[in-house]
Every structure is written in structure tokens, then in C-alpha cells.
BATI-779080 format. One record per residue: residue number from 1; residue in one letter; x, y, z of N, C-alpha, C in turn. Coordinates in pm, 1 decimal, padded with zeros to 6 digits. Atoms other than C-alpha are relative to their C-alpha. Example, Ala and Ser with C-alpha at 12.3 -4.5 7.8 and 13.67 -1.06 7.14 Angstrom:
! residues 2
 seq type    neast   nnorth      nup   caeast  canorth     caup    ceast   cnorth      cup
   1    A  00089.0 -00119.0  00000.0  01230.0 -00450.0  00780.0  00090.0  00120.0  00000.0
   2    S -00082.0 -00119.0 -00006.0  01367.0 -00106.0  00714.0 -00077.0  00109.0  00073.0
***
This chain:
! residues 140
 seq type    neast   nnorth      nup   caeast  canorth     caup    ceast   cnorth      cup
   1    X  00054.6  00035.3  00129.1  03350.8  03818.8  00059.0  00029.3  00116.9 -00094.8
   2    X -00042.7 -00120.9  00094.8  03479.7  04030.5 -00213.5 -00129.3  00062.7 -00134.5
   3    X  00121.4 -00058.0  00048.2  03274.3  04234.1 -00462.9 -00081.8 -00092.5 -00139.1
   4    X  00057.1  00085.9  00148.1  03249.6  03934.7 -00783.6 -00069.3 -00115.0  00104.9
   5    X  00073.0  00086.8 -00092.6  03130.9  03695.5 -00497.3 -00131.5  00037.2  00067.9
   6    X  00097.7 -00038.0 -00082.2  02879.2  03904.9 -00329.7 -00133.6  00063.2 -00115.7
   7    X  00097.1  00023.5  00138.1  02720.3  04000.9 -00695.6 -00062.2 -00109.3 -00018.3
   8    X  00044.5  00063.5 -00019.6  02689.7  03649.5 -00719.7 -00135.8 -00073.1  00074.5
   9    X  00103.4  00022.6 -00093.4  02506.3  03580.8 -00464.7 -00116.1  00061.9  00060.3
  10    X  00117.1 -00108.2 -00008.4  02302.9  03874.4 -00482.8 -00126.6 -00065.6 -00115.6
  11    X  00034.4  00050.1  00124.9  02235.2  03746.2 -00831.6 -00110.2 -00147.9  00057.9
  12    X  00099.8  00124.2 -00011.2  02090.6  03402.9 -00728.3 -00072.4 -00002.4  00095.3
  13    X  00126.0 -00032.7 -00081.5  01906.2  03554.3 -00436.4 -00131.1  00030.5 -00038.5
  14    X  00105.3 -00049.8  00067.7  01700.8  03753.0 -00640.7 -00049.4 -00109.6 -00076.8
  15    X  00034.1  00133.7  00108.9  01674.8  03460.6 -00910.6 -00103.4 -00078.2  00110.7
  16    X  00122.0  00097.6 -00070.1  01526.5  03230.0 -00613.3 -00142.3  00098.8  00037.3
  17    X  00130.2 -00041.9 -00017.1  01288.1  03523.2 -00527.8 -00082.8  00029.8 -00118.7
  18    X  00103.7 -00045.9  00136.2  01153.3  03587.0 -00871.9 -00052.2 -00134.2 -00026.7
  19    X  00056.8  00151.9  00028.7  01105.4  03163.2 -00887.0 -00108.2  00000.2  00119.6
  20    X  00137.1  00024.2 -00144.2  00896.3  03170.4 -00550.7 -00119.7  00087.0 -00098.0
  21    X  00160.6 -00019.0  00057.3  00689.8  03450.8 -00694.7 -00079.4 -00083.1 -00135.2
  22    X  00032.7  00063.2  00086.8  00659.7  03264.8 -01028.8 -00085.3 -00103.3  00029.4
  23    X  00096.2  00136.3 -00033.9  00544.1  02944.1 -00846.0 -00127.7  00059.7  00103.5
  24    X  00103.1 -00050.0 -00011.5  00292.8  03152.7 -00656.5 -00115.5  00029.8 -00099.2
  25    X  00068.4 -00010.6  00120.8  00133.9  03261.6 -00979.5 -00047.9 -00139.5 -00054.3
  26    X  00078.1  00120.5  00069.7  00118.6  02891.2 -01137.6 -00081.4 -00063.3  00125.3
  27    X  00115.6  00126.8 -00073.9 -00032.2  02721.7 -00825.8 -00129.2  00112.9  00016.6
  28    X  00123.7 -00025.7 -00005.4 -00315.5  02978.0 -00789.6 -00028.8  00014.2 -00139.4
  29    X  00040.1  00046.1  00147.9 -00345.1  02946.1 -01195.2 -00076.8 -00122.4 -00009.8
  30    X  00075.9  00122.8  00010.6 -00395.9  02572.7 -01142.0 -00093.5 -00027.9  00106.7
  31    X  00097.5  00020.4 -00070.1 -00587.6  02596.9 -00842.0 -00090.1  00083.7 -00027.9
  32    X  00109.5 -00088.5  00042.6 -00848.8  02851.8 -00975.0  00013.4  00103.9  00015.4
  33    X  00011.5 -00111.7 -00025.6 -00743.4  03139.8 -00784.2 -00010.4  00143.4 -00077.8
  34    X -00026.5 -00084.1  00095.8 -00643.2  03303.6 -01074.0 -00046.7 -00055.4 -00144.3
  35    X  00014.7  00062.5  00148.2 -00720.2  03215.7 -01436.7  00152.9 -00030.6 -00051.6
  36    X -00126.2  00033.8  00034.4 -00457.8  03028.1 -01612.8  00057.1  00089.5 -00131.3
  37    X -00010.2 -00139.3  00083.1 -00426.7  03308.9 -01864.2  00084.5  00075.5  00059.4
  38    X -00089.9 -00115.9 -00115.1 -00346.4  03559.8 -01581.8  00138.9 -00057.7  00010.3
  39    X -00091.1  00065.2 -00051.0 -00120.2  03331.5 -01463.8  00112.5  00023.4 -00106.1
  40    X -00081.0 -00001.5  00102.0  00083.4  03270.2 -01773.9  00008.0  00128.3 -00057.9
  41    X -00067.1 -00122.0  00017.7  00072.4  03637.7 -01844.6  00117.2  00074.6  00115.8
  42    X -00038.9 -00070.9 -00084.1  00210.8  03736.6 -01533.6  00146.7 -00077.3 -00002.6
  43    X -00120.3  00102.5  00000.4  00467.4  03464.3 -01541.4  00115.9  00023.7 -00135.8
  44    X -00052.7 -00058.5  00104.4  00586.2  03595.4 -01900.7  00068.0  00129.8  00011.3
  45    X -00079.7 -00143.2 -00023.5  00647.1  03923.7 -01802.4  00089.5  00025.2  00125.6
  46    X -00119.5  00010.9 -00038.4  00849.3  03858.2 -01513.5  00125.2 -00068.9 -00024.1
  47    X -00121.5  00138.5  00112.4  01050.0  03566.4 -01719.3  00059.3  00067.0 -00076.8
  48    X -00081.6 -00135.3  00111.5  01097.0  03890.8 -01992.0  00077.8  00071.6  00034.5
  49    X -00050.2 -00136.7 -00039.0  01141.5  04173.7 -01803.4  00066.3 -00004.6  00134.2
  50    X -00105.0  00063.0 -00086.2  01320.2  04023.4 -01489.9  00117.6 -00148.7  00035.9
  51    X -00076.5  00114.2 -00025.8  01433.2  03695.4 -01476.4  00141.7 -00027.2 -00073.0
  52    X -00125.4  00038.4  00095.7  01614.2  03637.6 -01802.2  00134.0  00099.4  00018.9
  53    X -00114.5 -00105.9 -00073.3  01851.0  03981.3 -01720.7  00088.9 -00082.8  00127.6
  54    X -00039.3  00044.9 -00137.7  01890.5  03809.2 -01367.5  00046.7 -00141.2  00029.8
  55    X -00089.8  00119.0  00022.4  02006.6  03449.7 -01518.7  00105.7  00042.0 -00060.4
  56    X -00152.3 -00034.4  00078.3  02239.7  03637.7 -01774.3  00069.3 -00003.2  00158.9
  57    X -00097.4 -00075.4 -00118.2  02389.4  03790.7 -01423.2  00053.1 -00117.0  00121.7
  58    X -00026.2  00123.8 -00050.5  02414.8  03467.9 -01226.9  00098.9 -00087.5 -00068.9
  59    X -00100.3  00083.5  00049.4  02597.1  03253.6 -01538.8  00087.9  00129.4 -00034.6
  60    X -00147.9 -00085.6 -00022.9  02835.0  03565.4 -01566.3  00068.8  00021.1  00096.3
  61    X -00091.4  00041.1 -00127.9  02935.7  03572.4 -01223.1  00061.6 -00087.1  00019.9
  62    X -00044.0  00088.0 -00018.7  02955.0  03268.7 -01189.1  00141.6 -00069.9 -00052.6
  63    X -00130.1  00044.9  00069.7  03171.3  03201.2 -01506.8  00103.5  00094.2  00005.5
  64    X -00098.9 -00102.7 -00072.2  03366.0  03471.6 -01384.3  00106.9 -00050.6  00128.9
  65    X -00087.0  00071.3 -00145.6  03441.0  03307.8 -01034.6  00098.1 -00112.6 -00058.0
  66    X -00045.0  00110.6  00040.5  03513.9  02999.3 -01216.7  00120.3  00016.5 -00036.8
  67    X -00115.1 -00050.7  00049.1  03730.9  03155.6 -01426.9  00132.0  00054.5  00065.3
  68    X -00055.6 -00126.8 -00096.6  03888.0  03383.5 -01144.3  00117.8 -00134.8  00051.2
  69    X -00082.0  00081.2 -00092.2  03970.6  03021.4 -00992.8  00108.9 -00101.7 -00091.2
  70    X -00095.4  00118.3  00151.6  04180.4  02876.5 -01339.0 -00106.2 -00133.0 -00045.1
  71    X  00117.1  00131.3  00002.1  03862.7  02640.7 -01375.7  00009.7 -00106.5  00035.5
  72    X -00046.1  00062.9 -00110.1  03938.1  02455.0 -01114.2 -00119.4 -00087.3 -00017.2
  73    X  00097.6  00081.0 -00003.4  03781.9  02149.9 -01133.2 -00071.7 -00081.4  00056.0
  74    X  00047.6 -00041.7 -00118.0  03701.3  02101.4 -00803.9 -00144.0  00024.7 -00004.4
  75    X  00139.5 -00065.2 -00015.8  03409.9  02281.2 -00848.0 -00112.9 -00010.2 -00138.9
  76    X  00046.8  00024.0  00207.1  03284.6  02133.3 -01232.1 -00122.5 -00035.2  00025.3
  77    X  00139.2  00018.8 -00029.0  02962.2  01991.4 -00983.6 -00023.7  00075.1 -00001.9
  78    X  00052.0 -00110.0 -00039.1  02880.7  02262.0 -00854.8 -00047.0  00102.3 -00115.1
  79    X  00017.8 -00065.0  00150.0  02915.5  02457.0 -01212.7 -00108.3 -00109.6 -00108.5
  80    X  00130.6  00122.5  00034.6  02675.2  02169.0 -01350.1 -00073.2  00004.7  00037.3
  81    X  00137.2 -00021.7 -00067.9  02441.8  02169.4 -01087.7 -00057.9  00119.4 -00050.4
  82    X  00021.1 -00105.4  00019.0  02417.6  02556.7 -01152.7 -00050.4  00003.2 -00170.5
  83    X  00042.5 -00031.4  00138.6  02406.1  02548.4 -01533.1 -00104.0 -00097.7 -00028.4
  84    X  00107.5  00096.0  00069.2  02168.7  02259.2 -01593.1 -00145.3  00077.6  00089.3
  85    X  00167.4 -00058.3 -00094.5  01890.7  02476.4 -01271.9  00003.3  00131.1 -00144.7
  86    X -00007.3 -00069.4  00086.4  01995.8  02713.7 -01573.6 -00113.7  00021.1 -00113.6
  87    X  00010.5  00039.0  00086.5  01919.4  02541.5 -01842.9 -00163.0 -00041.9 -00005.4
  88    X  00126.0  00082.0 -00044.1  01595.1  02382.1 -01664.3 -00068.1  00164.3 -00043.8
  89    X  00056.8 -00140.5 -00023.6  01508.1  02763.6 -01634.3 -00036.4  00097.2 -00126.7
  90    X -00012.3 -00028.6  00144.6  01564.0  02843.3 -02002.2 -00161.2 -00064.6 -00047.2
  91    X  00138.5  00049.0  00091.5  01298.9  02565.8 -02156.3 -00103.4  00050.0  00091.7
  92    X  00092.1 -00010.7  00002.3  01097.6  02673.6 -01924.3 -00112.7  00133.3 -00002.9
  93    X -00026.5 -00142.0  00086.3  01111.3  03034.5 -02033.9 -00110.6 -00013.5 -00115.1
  94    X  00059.1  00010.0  00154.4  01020.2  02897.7 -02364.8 -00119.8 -00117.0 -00020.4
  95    X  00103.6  00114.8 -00065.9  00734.1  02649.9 -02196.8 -00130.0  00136.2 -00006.0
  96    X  00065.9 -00083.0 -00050.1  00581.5  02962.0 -02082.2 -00050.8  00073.0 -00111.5
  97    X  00042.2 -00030.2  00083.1  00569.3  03143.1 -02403.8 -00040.0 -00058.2 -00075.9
  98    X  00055.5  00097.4  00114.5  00431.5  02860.0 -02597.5 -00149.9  00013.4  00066.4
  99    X  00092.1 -00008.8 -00101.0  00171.8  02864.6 -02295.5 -00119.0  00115.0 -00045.8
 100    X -00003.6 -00124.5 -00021.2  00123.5  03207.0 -02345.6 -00128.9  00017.5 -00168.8
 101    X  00038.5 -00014.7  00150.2 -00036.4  03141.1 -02721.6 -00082.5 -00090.9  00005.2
 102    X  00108.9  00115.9 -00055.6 -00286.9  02844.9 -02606.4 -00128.8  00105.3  00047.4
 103    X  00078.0 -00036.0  00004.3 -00612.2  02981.9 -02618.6 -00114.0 -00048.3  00120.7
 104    X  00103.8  00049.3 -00069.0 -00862.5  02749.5 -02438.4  00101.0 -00023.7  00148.0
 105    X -00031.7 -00013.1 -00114.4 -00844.1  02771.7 -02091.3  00050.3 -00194.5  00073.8
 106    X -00037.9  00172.2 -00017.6 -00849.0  02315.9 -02049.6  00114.4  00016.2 -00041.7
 107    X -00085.2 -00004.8  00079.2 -00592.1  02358.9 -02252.6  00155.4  00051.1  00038.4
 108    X -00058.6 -00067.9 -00107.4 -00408.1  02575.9 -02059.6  00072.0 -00051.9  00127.3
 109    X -00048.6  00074.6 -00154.3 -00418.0  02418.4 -01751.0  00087.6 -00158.4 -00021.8
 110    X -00077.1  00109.6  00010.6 -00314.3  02100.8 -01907.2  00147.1  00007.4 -00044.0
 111    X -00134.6  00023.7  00075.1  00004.7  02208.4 -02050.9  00072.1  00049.5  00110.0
 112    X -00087.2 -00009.5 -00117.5  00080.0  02389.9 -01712.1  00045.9 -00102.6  00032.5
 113    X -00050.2  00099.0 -00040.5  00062.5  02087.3 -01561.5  00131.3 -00055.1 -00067.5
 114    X -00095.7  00110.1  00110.4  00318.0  01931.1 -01848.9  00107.7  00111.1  00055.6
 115    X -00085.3 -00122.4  00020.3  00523.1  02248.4 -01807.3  00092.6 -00004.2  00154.4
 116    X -00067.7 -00008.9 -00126.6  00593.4  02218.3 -01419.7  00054.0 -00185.2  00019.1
 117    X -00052.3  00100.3 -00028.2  00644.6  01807.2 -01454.2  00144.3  00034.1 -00074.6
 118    X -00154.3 -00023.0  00104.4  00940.8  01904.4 -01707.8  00094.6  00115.0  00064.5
 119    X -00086.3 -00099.3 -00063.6  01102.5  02204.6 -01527.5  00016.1 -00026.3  00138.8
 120    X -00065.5  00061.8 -00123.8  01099.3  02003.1 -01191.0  00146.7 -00031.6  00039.5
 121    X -00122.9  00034.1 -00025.8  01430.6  01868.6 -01188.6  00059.6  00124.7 -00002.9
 122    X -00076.4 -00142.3 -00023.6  01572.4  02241.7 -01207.6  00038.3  00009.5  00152.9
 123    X -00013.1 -00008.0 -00151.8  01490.3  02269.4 -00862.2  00076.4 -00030.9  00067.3
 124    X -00104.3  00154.2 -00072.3  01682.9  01975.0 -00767.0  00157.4  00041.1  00014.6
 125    X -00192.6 -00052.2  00002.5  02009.0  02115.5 -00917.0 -00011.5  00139.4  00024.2
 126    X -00013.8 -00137.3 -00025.9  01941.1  02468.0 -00855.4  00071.4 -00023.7  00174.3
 127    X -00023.7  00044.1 -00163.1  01913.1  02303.9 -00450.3  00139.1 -00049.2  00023.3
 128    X -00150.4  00078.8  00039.5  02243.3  02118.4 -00531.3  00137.4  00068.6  00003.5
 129    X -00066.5 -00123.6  00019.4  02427.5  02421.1 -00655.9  00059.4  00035.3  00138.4
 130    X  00003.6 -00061.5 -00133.8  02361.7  02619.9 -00361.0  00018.7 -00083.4  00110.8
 131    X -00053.2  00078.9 -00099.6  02457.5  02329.3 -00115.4  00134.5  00005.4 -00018.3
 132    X -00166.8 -00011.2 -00030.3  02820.2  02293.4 -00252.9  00038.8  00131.9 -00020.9
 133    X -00039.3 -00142.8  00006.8  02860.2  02647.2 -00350.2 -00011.8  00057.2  00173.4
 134    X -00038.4 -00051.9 -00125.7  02777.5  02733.0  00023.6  00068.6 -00108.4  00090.8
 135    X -00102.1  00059.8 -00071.8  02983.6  02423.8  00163.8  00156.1  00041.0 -00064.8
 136    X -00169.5 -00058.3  00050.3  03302.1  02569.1 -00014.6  00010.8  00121.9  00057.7
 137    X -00076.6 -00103.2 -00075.1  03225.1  02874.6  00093.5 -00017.9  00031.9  00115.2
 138    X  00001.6 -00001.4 -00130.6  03193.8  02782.3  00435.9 -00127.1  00042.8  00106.6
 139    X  00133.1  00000.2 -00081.8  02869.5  02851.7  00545.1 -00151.8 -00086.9  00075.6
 140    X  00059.7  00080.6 -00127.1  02734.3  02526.7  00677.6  00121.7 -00155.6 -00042.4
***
């Protein structure tokens, strides 16, 4: 695996671990553990101060590889799947800071809820991605 491939994939490692902790934070938000305040603060400042850095670094690799391969189109799912878990990942960036400015705590919790039915499908193609991206590159 050469060194723009293994960035990559460093890149969307980290990305899935900063989404686990993220979804740790909203389910004890909506289950009480935490206040949904906390929650949505804590979720803001890793969305600021890690995530967004760590999507730039994922769609630059990526469009890098792409590129690397003449944009081979071959792989235009796979670059779809990836940019739309992207894209999912973006609004909900900007879900979070709307969140983030909601005062009453009902209020709160109800828009989580709205916030994780709408950034669901990310998942889906993020999961998608990472299936043909690791059946091309040979790892199951």
C-alpha cells in the first residue's frame, strides 16, 4: 500500500472513530445520561476542532487517488458513496450548530431526534464506500 493510499485510510479510520464517539454523546444526550446541551456542545467541538480537518483529509485523498487513477470510472460508486457519507456529514455539521443555539432543553431533544433521522442515510453510504473501496482493494 503506498503512502497516498495508506493516508487515506488512515483518514477515514479516524473519521469513523470521531463518528462512534459523536454517536456516543447524542444517545446519552437523548437518553438522559447527559443533558442535551452537553451533548450538542461536545459534539460541536469535535465537528470544529476535529472532524471537519479530518473530512477535508479524506475528500483530498481520495480525489487524489481518483485522480492518480485518470478518473477511472470504475470507481464513480464508490466516489459517490464516499462523497454523499460526506455530504450527509456536512448538513449535519450545520444540524449541530443550529442545535447548538436552541435554548430549551424539549426543544433540544426534539430537533436531535430530527437531526439523526436526516443524517441517517450517511451511514448507509459511508458503509457502501468502504465495502467497494475495500473489495478493489482486495481485502475481502
Amino acid at each position: 500500500m503506498d503512502g497516498l493510499v495508506t493516508g487515506h485510510v488512515i483518514a477515514i479510520a479516524f473519521w469513523a472513530g470521531l463518528v462512534a464517539v459523536e454517536v456516543l454523546f447524542e444517545a446519552a444526550g437523548v437518553s438522559g445520561k447527559i443533558d442535551v446541551r452537553s451533548a450538542a456542545l461536545l459534539h460541536r467541538w469535535t465537528d470544529r476542532y476535529l472532524e471537519l480537518p479530518v473530512l477535508a483529509a479524506v475528500a483530498g485523498t481520495g480525489v487524489a487517488l481518483w485522480a492518480r487513477m485518470g478518473w477511472d470510472a470504475g470507481v464513480a460508486w464508490k466516489v459517490g458513496a464516499g462523497l454523499g457519507a460526506i455530504m450527509f456529514n456536512l448538513v449535519c455539521y450545520v444540524l449541530v450548530e443550529r442545535r447548538c443555539q436552541i435554548e430549551s432543553p424539549f426543544e433540544a431533544k426534539r430537533f436531535t431526534w430530527r437531526m439523526i433521522y436526516t443524517v441517517a442515510p450517511g451511514f448507509l453510504l459511508a458503509f457502501a464506500a468502504l465495502y467497494m473501496g475495500g473489495s478493489r482493494g482486495g481485502w475481502w
